[in-house]
C-alpha positions as CSV (number, residue, x, y, z in Angstrom):
1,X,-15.8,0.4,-8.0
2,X,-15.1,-2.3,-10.3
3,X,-18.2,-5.3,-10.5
4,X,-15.4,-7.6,-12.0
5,X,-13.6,-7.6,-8.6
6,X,-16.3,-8.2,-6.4
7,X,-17.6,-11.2,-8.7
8,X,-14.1,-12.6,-7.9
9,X,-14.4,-11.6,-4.3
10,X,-17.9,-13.3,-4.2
11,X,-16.6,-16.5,-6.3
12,X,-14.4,-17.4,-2.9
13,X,-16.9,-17.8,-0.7
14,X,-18.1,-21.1,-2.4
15,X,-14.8,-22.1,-2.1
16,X,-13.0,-20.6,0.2
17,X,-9.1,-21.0,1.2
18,X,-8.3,-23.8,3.2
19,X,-8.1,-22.5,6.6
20,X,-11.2,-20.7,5.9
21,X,-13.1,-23.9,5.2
22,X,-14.0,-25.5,8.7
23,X,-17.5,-24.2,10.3
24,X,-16.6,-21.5,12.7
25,X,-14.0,-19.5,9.8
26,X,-15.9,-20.2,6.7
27,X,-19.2,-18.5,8.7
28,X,-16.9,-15.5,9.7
29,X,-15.4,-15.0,6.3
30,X,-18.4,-15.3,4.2
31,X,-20.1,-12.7,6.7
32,X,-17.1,-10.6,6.9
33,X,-17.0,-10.0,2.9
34,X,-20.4,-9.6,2.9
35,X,-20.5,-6.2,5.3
36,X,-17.0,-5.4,3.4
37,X,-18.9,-5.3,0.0
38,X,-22.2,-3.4,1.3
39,X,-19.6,-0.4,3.3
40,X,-17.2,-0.1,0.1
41,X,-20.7,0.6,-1.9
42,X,-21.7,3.1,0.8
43,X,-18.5,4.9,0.6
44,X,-18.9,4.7,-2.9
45,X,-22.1,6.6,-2.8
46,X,-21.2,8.9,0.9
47,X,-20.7,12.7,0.2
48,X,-16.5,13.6,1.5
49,X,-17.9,14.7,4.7
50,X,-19.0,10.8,5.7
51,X,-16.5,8.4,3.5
52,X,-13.9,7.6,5.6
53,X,-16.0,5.9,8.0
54,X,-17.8,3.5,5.3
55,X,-14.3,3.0,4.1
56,X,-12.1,2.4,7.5
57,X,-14.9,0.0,8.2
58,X,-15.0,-2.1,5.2
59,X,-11.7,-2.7,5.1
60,X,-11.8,-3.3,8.6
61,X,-14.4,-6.3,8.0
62,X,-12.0,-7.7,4.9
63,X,-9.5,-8.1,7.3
64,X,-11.6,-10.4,9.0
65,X,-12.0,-12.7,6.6
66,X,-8.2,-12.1,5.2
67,X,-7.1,-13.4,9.0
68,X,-9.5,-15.9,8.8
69,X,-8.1,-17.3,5.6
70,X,-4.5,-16.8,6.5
71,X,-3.5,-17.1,10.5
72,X,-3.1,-20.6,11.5
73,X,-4.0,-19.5,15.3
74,X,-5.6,-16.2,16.7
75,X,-7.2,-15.5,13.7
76,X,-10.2,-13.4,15.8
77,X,-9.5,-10.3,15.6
78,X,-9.7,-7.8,18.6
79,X,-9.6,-4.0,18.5
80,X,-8.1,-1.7,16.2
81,X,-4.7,-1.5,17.1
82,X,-4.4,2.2,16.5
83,X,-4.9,5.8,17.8
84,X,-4.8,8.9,17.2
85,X,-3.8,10.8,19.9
86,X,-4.1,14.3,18.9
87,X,-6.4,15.4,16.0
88,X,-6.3,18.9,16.7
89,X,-3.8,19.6,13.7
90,X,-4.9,22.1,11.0
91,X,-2.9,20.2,8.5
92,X,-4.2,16.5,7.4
93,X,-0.8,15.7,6.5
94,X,0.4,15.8,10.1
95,X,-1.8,13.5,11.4
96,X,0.0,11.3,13.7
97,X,-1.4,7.3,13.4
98,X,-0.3,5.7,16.8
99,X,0.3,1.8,16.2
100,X,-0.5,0.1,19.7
101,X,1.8,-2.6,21.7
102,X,1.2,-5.9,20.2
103,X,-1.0,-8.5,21.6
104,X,0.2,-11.9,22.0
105,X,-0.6,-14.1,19.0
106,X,-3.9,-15.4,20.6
107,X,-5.7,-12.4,20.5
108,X,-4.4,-9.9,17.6
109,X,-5.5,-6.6,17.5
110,X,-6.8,-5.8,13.6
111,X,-3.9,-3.6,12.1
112,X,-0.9,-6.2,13.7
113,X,-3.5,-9.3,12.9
114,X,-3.6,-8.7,9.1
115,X,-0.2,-7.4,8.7
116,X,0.8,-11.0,9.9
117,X,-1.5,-12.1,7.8
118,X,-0.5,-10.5,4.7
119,X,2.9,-10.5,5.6
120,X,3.6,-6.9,6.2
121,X,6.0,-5.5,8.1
122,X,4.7,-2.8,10.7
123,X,6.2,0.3,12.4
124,X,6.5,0.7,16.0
125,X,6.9,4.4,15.8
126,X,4.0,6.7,15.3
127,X,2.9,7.3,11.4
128,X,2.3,10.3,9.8
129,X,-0.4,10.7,7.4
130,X,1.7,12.3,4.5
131,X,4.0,9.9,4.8
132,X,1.6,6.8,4.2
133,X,0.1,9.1,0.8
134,X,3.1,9.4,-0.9
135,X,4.1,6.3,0.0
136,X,1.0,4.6,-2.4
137,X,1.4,4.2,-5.6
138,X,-1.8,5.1,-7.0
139,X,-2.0,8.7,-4.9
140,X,1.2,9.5,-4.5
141,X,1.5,12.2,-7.4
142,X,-1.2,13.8,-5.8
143,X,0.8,15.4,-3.3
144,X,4.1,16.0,-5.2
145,X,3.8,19.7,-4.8
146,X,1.7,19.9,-1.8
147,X,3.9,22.2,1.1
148,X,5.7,20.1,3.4
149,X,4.8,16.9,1.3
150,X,8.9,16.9,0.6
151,X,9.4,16.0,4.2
152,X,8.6,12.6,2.7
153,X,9.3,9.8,0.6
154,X,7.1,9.2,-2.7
155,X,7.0,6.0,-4.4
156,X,9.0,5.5,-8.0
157,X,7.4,4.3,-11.4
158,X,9.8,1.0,-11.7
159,X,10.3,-0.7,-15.2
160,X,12.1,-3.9,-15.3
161,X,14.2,-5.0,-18.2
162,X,12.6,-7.1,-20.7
163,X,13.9,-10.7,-20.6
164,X,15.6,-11.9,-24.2
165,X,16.5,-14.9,-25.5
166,X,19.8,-13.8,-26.1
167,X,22.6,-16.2,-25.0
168,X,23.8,-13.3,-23.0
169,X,21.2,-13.0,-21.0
170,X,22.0,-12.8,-16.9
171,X,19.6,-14.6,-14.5
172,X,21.8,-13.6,-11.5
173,X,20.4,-9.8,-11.4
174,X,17.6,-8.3,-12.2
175,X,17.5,-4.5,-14.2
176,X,15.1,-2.1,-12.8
177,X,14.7,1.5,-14.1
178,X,13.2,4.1,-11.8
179,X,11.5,7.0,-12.9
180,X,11.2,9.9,-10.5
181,X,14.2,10.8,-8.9
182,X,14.4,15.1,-8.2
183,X,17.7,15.9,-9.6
184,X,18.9,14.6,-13.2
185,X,22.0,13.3,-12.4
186,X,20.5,10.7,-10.4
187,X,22.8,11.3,-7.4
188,X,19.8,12.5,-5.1
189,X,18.1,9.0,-5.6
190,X,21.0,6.9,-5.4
191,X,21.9,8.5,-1.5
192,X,18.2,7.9,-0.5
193,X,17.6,4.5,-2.1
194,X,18.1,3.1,1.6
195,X,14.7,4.7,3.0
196,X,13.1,2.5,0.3
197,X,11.8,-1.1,0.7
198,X,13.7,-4.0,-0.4
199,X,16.5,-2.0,-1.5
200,X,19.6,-4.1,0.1
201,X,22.0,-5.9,-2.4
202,X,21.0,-2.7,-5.1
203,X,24.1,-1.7,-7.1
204,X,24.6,0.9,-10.3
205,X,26.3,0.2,-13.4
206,X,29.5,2.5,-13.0
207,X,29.6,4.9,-16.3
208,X,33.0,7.0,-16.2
209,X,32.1,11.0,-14.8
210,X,29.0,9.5,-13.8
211,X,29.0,6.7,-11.6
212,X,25.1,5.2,-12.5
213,X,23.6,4.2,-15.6
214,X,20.8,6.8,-17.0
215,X,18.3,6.2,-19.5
216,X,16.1,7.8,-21.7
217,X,12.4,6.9,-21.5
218,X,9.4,8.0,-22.7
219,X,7.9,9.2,-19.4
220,X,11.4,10.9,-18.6
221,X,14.7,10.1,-17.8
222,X,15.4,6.8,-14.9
223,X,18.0,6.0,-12.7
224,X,18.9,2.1,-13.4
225,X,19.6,-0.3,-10.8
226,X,20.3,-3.7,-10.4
227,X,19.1,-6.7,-7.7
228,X,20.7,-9.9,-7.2
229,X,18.4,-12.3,-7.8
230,X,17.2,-15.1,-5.6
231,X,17.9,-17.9,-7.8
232,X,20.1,-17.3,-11.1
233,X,17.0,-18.3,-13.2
234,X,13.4,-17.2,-14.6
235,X,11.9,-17.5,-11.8
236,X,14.1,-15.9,-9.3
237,X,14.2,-12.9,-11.3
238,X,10.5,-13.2,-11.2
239,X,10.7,-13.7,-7.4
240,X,13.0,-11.2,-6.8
241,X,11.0,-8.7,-9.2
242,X,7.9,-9.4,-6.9
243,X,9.7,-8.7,-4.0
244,X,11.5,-5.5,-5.1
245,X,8.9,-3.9,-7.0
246,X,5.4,-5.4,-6.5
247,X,2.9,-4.9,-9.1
248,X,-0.1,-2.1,-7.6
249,X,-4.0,-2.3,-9.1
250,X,-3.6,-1.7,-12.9
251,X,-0.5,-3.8,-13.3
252,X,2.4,-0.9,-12.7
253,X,5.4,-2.0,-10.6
254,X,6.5,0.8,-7.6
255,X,9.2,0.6,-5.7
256,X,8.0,1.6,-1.9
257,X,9.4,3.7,0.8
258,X,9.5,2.5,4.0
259,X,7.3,4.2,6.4
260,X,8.3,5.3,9.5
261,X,11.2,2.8,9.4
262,X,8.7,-0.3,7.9
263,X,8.2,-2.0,4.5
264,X,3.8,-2.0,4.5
265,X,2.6,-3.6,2.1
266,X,0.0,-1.3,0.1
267,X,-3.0,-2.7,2.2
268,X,-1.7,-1.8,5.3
269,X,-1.0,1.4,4.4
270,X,-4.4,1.9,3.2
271,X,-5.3,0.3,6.8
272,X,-3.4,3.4,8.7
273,X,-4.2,6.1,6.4
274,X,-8.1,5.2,6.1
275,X,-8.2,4.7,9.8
276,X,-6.6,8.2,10.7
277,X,-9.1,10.2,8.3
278,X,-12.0,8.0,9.7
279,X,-11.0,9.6,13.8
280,X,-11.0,13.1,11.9
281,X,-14.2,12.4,10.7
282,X,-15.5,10.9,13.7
283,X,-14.3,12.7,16.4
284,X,-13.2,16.4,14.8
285,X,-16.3,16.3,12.2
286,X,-16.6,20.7,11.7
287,X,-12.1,20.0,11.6
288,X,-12.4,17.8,8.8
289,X,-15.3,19.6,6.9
290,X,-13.1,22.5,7.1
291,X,-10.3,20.4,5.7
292,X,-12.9,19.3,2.5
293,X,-13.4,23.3,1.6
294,X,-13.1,22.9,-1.7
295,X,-13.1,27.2,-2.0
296,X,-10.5,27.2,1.3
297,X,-8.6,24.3,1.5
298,X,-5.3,23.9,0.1
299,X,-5.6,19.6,0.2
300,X,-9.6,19.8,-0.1
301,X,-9.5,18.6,-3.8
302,X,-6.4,15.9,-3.2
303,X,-8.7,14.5,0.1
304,X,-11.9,13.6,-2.7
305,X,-9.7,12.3,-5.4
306,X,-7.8,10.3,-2.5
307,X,-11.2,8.6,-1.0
308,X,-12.3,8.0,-4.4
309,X,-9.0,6.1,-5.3
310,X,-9.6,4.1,-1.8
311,X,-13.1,2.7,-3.3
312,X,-11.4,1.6,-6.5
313,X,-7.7,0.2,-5.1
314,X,-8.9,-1.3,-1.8
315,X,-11.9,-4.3,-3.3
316,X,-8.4,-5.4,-5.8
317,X,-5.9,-5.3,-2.8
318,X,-8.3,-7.1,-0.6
319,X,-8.7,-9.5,-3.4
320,X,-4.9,-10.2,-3.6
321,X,-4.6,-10.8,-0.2
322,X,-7.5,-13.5,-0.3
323,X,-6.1,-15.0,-3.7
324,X,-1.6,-14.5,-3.8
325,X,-2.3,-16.2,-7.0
326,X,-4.7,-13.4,-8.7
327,X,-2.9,-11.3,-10.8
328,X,-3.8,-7.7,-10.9
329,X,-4.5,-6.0,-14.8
């Protein structure tokens, strides 16, 4: 858990966003944060056994005080928003997250109440677990060559062309290389680019016995594509770059897959996948011990390193949502 975050986190409270400011918001936010920061420090210190429940929570209070800063109406939050309607599943990657119908705006449930408020795009269909890990960046190499984790899409290591000063140089599109594709000729990507977030107006550079451009990097070979950009200048590229492949915690850009027919943003995802291992926990506690067995369990190992990458991603993605402006090193 990173001190430097939480000192940002802290530093908005004094001065917090404008809809946060008047009496009955600012009181809710502050206290919000608050319990947010004391549950990620528990999970922090909780054995496997206990974590997701600290961690479900504490994001669960940070979305108070995201609404808070963000809705202009209905920014109390009421319920989850999600079930789980069967956790009697022997494999944690089959665990089916339920969103609810949605409320009207005046009274938002929590997961459909911060996606508005971040501006993420929900399913309506059920979610399954493995499909919200491979969708985040940070985790998603975890399950690469877990069974049945191919069902799935993973998310792709993006690197944008650098802009030159070169006369030449086209604002209208924006170059993006993406590292992870299975097959080398890049034909297996191109056909499932459509299950990925964002991907409409995406073209290849036709190369004769080919038919898509393929380069050479140091981390492997990458598929290259191309967006049309918003504006044809800096700052659509920028724009379009942000939209395309946002940045994740460390400064990487990913390009997403959508999930269960949806383009989540990262905290939402971290929403539905923390709240599914939190019923396990809850509900099914000898289930999910059995699950953390480090000398039986297949996943057991990928389940610690997955909480522990929830303590560390969640404080910088809760920070971006309270402060757009904050960029992420």
């Amino acid at each position: 858990m990173d001190n430097d975050t939480f000192f940002y986190i802290r530093r908005t409270r004094a001065d917090p966003p404008t809809r946060a400011r008047d009496e009955e918001r600012r009181a809710t936010y502050g206290t919000a944060l608050e319990q947010f920061e004391e549950l990620i420090k528990a999970a922090g210190e909780a054995s496997p056994g206990v974590r997701p429940l600290p961690l479900f929570y504490a994001l669960s209070q940070a979305g108070r005080a995201i609404a808070a800063a963000n809705l202009p109406d209905g920014w109390k939050l009421y319920g989850h928003g999600l079930s789980c309607p069967d956790l009697s599943i022997g494999d944690v990657l089959d665990l089916e997250i339920k969103p609810s119908k949605k409320r009207d705006a005046g009274q938002p449930d929590s997961f459909h109440g911060v996606a508005a408020a971040t501006e993420s795009a929900v399913p309506d269909e059920p979610i399954k677990l493995g499909a919200l890990w491979l969708a985040l960046p940070e985790v998603s190499k975890l399950l690469a060559d877990a069974a049945g984790a191919g069902q799935w899409h993973e998310a792709i290591l993006a690197f944008p062309a650098e802009v030159t000063t070169s006369p030449l140089e086209r604002f209208d599109r924006v170059e993006v290389a993406l590292l992870g594709w299975k097959h080398p000729d890049g034909g297996s990507l191109a056909a499932e680019l459509p299950r990925y977030s964002n991907t409409a107006g995406a073209s290849y550079e036709d190369i004769p016995g080919l038919g898509i451009r393929v380069t050479q990097l140091s981390e492997g070979l990458a598929l290259t594509t191309f967006w049309p950009t918003e504006t044809a200048d800096l700052a659509g590229r920028q724009n379009t770059l942000d939209r395309v492949v946002p940045s994740a915690p460390g400064g990487e850009r990913w390009l997403r897959p959508l999930v269960s027919g949806a383009a989540m943003n990262d905290l939402m995802m971290w929403w539905a996948l923390t709240f599914g291992l939190s019923m396990l926990a809850r509900y099914e506690p000898a289930g999910w011990n059995a699950m953390l067995d480090l000398d039986r369990g297949e996943l057991s190992s990928h389940l610690v390193r997955l909480m522990d990458a929830a303590v560390d991603v969640i404080p910088e993605l809760v920070l971006q949502a309270l402060e757009p402006s904050y960029v992420m090193l």
